[in-house]
N, C-alpha and C positions, 0 to 999 in steps of 0.2 A: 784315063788317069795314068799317071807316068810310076815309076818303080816306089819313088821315095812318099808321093802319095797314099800311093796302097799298102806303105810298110808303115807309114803314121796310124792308117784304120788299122791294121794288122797287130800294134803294141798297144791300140786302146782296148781292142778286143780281148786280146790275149796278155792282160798287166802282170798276171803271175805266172807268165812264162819269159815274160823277158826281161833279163839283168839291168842293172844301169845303167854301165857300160855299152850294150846297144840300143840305147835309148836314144830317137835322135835330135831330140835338146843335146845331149850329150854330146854326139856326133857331131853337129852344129859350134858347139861351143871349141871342142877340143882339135877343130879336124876343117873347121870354116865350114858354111852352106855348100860351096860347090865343089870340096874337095874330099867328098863320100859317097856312095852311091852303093846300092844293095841289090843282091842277087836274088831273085823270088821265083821259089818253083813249085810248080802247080800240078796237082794230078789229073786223070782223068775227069773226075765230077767238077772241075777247078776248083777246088778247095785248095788253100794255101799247103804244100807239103812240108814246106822249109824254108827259113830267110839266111841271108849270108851277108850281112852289113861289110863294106871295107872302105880304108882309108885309100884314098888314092896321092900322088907327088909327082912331078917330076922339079928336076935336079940334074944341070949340066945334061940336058937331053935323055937321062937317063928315066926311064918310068917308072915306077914303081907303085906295089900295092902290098897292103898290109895292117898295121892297127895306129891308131892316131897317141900323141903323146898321152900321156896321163890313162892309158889305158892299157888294164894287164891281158885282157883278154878280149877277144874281137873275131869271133869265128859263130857256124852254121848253127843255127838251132831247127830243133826237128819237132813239127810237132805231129805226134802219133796215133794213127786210128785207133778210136776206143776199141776196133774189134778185134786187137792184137794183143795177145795174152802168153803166147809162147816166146820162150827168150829166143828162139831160134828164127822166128818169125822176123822179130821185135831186130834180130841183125840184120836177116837179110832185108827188110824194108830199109834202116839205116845204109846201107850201103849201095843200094838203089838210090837215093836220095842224095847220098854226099855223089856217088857219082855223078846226077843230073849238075848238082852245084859247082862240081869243078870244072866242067865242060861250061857253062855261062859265066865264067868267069873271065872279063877281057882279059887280052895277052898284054902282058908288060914284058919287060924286063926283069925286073926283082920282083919276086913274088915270095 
């Protein structure tokens, strides 16, 4: 199964964790079928770590990636083992995580 697959099971599972905004009717609507695509990072047991939905363009050869119109916000959501209870924790796993995201994130141009 392909990214955008896994991330449709991924917002039915998880409905009250993800906004509207990355919802991908939404994406679809505001951003076309084939001009989004989403980043999925997985841990060791592959359990879903984290998605990172984005808008993708190009424009005069130029690339670009970012959020599709009509939408304020379009960034990584985390979702966090139940077994983390320390704030400190609770960072250093987020920071762990957004760095897997930004490393699979293709290279454009504008980012």
């Amino acid at each position: 199964m392909q990214g955008k697959g896994i991330y449709n099971e991924f917002c039915e599972r998880e409905k009250d964790l993800i906004p509207l905004f990355h919802l991908p009717f939404w994406l679809d609507i505001v951003s076309g079928p084939d001009n989004w695509d989403v980043v999925i990072i997985r841990g060791k047991d592959d359990q879903i770590e984290a998605v990172w939905p984005y808008h993708t363009s190009t424009k005069y050869g130029i690339s670009k990636i970012g959020q599709g119109i009509l939408t304020p916000y379009l960034g990584p959501i985390i979702k966090y083992p139940i077994n983390i209870q320390k704030r400190e924790r609770k960072y250093s796993y987020e920071i762990k995580v957004l760095e897997k995201c930004i490393e699979s994130i293709p290279s454009s141009t504008v980012f």
